[in-house]
C-alpha positions as CSV (number, residue, x, y, z in Angstrom):
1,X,-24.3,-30.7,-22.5
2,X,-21.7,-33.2,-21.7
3,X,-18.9,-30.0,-21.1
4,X,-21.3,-28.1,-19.4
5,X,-21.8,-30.9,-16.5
6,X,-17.9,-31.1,-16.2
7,X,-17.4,-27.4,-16.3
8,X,-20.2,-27.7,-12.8
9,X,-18.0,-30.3,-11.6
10,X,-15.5,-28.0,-11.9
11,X,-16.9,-25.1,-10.3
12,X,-18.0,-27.6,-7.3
13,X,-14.8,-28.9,-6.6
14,X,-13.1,-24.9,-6.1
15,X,-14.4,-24.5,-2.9
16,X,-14.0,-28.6,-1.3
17,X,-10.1,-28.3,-2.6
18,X,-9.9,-25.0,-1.4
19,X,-11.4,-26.3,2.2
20,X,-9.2,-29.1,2.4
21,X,-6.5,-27.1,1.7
22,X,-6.8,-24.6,3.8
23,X,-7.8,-27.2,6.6
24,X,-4.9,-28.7,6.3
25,X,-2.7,-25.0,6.2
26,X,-4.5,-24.1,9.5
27,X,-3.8,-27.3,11.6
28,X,0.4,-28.1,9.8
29,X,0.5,-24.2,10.8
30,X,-0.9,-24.6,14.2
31,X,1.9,-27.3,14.8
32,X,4.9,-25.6,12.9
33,X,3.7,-21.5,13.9
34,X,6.8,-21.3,16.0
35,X,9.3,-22.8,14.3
36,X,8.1,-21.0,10.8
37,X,7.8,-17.3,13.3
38,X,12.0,-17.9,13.5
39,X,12.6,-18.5,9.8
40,X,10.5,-15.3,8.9
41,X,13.4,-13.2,7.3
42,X,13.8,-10.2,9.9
43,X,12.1,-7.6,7.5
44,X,8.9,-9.4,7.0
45,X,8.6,-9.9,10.6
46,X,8.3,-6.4,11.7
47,X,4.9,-6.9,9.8
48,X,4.4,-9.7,12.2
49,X,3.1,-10.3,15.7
50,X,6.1,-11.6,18.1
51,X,4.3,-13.9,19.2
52,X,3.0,-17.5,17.8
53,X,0.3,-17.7,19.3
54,X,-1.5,-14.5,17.9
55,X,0.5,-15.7,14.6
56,X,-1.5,-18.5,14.5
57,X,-4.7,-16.8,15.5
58,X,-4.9,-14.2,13.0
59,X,-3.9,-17.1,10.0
60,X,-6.6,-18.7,11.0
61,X,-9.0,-15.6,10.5
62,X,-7.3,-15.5,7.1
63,X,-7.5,-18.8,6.2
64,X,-10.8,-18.4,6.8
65,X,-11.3,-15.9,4.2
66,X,-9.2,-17.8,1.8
67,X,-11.8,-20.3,1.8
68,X,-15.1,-17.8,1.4
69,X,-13.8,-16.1,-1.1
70,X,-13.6,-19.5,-3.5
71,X,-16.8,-20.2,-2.4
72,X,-18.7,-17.2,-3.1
73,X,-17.0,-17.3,-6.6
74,X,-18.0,-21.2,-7.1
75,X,-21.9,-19.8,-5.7
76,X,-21.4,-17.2,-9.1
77,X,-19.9,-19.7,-11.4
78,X,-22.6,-22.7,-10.6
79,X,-24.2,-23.2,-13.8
80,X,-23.2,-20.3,-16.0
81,X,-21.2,-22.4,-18.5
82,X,-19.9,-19.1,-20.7
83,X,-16.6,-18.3,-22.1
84,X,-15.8,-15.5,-20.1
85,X,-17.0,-17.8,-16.9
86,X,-14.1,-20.7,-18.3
87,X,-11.6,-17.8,-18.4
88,X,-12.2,-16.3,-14.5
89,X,-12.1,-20.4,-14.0
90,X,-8.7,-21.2,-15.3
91,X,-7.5,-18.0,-13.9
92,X,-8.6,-19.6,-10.6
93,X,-6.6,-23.0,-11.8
94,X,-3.7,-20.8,-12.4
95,X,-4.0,-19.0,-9.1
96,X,-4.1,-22.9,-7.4
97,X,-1.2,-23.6,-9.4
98,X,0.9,-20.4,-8.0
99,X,-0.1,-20.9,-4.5
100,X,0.8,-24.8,-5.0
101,X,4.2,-23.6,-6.2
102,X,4.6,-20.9,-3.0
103,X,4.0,-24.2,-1.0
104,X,6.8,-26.4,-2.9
105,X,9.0,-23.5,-2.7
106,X,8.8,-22.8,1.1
107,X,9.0,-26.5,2.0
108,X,12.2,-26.3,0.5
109,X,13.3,-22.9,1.6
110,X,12.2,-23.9,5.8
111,X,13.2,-27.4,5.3
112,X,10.7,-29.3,6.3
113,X,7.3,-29.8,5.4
114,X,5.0,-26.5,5.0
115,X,1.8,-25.6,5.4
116,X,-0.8,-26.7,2.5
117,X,2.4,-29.0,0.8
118,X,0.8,-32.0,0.6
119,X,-2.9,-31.0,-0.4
120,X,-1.2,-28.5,-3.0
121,X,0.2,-32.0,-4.4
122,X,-2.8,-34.3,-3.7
123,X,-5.5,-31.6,-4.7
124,X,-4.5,-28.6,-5.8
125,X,-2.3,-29.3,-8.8
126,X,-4.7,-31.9,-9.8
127,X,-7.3,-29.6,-10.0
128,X,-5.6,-27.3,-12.0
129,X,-4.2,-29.4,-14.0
130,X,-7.9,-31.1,-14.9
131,X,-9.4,-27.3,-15.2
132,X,-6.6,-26.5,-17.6
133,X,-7.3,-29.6,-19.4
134,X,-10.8,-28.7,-19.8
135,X,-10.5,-25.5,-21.3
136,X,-8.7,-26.8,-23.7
137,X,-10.9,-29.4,-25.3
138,X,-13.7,-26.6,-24.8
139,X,-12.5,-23.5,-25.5
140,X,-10.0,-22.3,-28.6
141,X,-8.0,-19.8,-26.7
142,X,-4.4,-19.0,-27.7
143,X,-1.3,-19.4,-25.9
144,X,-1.0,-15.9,-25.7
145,X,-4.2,-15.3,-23.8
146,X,-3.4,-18.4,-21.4
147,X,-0.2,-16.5,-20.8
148,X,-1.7,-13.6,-20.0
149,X,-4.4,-15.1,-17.7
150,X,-1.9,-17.2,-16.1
151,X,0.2,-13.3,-15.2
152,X,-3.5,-12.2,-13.9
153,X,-3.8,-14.9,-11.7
154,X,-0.4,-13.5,-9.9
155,X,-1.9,-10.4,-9.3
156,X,-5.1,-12.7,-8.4
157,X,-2.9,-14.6,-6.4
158,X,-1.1,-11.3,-4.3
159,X,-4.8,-9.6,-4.0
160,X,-6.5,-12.3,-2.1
161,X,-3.9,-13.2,0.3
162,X,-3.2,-9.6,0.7
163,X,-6.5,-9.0,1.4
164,X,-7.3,-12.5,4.1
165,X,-4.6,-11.1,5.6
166,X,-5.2,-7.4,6.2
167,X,-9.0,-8.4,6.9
168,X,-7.9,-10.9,9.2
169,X,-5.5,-8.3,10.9
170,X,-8.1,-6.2,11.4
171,X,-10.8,-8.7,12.9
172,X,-8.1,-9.8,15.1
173,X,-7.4,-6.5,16.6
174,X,-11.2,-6.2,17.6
175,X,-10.9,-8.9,20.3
């Protein structure tokens, strides 16, 4: 009973990181949208609106969806304490753990401190961390299938901010 409480904990803490995370992208992105519009490598930016302003609008639509989409997973998870459940979780905790590293990475890479950096250190790695934690003292899974969860949380990872981004795009062009 005791694991099953924790595991709701859990699930209700998904979509509050997520939030504060993604607050705190939106407004350090707000501030930083035209310094990080130069350091976009000339490639990427084709892909890009010229100008930071509309940069900054459509991440906002996209952040947006970055922080339904936990949500409506949390709103599936809450109270449905099952193995397969604990694995879509920890593949979440993975995913958190691979958008926490993007943010580490590109604070380095721009120099200064990116979006979702400090709440990918405060929260999000926490979080993770505690999930992971908590599928191990629950759960007997083998390395092998945490490996391979942790590779489907990349593809996890690539699919949802593909898809905030392409659905923000496209809301954005509306108006």
């Amino acid at each position: 009973m005791a694991a099953k409480r924790v595991y709701n904990l859990l699930v209700l803490l998904l979509p509050i990181v997520y939030f504060f995370h993604n607050l705190e992208e939106w407004l350090v992105f707000r501030v930083k949208a035209s310094d990080i519009h130069l350091l976009i490598p000339k490639h990427l930016s084709s892909f890009l609106p010229n100008n930071p302003n509309e940069l900054y609008s459509i991440f906002g639509i996209a952040v947006i969806f970055a922080t339904l989409m936990p949500t409506i997973i949390a709103f599936y998870l809450w109270g449905k304490f099952t193995a397969f459940n604990a694995k879509m979780l920890i593949i979440l905790a993975f995913t958190t753990l691979v958008n926490s590293l993007s943010h580490i990475t590109s604070s380095f890479v721009f120099g200064f401190i990116s979006p979702g950096l400090i709440t990918a250190l405060l929260f999000c790695i926490p979080y993770a961390v505690g999930v992971i934690i908590f599928d191990v003292k629950c759960f007997s899974i083998g390395i092998k299938q945490y490996f391979l969860l942790g590779i489907a949380s990349i593809g996890v990872y690539l699919f949802a901010v593909a898809i905030s981004w392409f659905l923000a795009v496209g809301i954005y062009s509306l108006f």
